[in-house]
N, C-alpha and C positions, 0 to 999 in steps of 0.2 A: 024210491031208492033212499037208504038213509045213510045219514052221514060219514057214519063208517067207510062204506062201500064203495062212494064216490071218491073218497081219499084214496083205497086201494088201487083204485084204478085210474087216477092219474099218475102215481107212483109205477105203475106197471109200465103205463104209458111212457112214460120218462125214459124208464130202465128200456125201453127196447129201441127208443129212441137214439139213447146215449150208443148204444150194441151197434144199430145200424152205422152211427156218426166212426164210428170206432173201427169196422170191416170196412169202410168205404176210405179209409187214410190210409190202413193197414195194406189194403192189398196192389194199391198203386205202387208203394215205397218199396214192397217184395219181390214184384214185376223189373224196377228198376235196377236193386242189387244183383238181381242173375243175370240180365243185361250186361254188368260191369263185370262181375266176375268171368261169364262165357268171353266177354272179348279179350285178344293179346294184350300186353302194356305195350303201348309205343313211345315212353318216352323213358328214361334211364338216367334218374340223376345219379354223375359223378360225384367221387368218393373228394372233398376240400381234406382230408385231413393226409397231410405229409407225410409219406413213408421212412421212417430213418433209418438211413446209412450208415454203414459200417464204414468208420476211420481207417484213414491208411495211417501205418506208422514211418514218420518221417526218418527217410535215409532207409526205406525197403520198400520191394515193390509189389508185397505182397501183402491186402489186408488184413484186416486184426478182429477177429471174427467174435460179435457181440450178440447176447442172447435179445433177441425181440427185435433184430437190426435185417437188412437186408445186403450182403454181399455184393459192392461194384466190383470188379474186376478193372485194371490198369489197364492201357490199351498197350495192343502187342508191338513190341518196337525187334522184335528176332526175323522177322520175315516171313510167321507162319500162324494163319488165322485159324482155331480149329472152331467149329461149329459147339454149339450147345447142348447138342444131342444125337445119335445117333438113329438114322434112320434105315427103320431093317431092310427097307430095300433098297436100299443105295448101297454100292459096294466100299471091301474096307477100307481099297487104294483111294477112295474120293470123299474122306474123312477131313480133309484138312487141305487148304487153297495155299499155294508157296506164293508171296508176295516178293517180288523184287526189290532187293536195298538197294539205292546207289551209293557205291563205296567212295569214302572219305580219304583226299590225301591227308598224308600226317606229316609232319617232320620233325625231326631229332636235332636237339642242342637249337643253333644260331637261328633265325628265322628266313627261310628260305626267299632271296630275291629271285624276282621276273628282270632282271636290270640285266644287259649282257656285259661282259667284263671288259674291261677298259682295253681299248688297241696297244699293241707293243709299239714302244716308241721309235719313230722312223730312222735307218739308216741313217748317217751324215750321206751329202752326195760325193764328199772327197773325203776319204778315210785317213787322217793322220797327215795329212796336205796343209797344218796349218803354219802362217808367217812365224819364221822363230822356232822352228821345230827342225832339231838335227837327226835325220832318216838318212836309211838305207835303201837299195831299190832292188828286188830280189825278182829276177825274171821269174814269173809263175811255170814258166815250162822247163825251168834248168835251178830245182832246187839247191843250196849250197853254194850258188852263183851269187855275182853282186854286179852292178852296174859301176863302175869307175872312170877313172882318166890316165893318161901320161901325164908329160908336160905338153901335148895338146890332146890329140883326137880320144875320144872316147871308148873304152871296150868293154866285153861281159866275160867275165873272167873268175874262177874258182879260189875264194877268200874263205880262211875260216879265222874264227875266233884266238887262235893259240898263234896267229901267222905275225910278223914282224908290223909294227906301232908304221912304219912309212905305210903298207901295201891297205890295212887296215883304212888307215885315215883316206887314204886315195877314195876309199868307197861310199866317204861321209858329206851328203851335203844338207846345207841350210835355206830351209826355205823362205822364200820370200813374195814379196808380194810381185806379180808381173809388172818388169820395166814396159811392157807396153798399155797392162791390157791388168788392173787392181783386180781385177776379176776370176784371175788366172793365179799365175805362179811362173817364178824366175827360181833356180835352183843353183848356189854357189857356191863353190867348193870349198869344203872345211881346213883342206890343206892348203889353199892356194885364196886367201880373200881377196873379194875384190876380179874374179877369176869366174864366171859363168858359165854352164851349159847352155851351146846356142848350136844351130845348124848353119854352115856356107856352103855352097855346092851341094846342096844335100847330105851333107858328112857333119854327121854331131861330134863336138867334141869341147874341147873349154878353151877360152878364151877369153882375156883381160878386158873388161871394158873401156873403151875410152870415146871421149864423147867426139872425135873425129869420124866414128864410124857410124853414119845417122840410123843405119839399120841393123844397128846391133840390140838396141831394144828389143824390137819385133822379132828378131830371129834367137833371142835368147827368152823370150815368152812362149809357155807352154800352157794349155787347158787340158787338165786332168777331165777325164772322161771316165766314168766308173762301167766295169765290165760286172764286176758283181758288190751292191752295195756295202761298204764294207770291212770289203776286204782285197779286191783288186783295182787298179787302175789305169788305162792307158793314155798317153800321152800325145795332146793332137797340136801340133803348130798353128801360134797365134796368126800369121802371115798368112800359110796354106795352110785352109781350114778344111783342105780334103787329102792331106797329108799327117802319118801317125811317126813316133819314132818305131823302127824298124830292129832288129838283130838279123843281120848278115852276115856269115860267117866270122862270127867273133863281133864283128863292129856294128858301130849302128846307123843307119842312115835315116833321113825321111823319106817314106815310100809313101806311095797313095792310094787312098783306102780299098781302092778296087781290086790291089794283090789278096787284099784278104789274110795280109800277114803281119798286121799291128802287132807289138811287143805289149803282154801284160806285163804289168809288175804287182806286186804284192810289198806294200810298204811296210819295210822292217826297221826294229831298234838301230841303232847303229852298233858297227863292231869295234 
């Protein structure tokens, strides 16, 4: 063989070598990519880049709609959520879910207090009953009436305003503190000082103090007892504390609470 020839045919040699080396990488890597390609992808990488939003314009509730942006919507504050879309089989009453608001009190002007308002202030328990006050005694059952004296016993008798300055004054007395009983009341006559409503014999009537009569204190002390606070009063003896003054046909005695026929009076100005 000469030397030509032998060159040729290691060169041939080579080349089919190189061919085989070259179908034997080739056909494994080809096997491989249809492998990947036939199977599903199971894995799905998410999107890192931020979608932007469309700005809401401040002081409205409705956004401001930007080319390349994506549309939020406000949350619904009306009480009516409607869905995104409409789906054709669902009907068209059941488009939209009514959410319940709970209603808001409100108030106007002042700021409304939870505080409850402050109690009326209480009656006196003796209405007009105080030391130093010159009153009138007006039976509550005989309007236009007034309680008076003589020059002794006591009576209920019809005074009015226009009537003569003696019969007038006869109806006026001052009060004072109780000669038995500071807790009470003694009542003296304006026309006669010095001169007392007290009870003897159970017969009310006025009468001088003088300090020979040791029971004149106590039987000239009265404790007003209030029938309606206020405005009426009746009259209960310091001594007998189960005796009221009374009106008896014109006069007044003390009778004992179980008649059940105490004399109210109603303290009046004087005439």
């Amino acid at each position: 063989m000469s030397t030509e020839e032998g060159a040729r045919l290691r060169q041939v040699t080579l080349t089919g070598s190189a061919v085989l080396l070259a179908v034997a990488i080739a056909v494994p890597m080809l096997l491989v990519r249809e492998t990947r390609s036939a199977a599903p992808s199971r894995f799905i990488v998410p999107s890192t880049a931020a979608e932007p939003v469309s700005p809401v314009t401040p002081g409205s509730s409705h956004p401001v709609a930007v080319p390349g942006t994506r549309t939020v919507a406000p949350p619904h504050t009306t009480g009516t959520v409607a869905p995104e879309s409409q789906d054709p089989a669902r009907p068209a009453h059941a488009t939209s879910a009514t959410v319940p608001v709970p209603a808001t009190a409100t108030t106007t002007g002042a700021t409304a207090s939870t505080e409850p308002p402050p109690p009326a202030p209480p009656s006196p328990d003796v209405p007009a009953l105080v030391a130093g006050a010159v009153i009138g005694l007006e039976p509550a059952a005989r309007p236009g009436h007034r309680l008076g004296h003589g020059r002794a016993h006591a009576w209920i008798g019809t005074v009015r305003p226009g009537d003569s300055a003696p019969d007038r004054l006869a109806t006026r007395f001052v009060v004072r503190p109780g000669l038995a009983d500071p807790a009470c009341v003694s009542l003296e006559s304006a026309a006669r000082p010095g001169h007392f409503l007290r009870h003897r014999t159970f017969l009310v009537r006025v009468d001088r103090q003088r300090s020979s009569d040791s029971t004149f204190p106590a039987d000239a002390t009265f404790c007003p007892v209030p029938d309606k606070p206020g405005e009426r009063v009746t009259l209960r003896s310091a001594n007998y504390p189960d005796r009221y003054v009374t009106v008896r046909r014109g006069k007044l005695v003390l009778a004992p609470a179980s008649t059940g026929d105490a004399a109210t009076f109603v303290v009046r100005p004087p005439l």
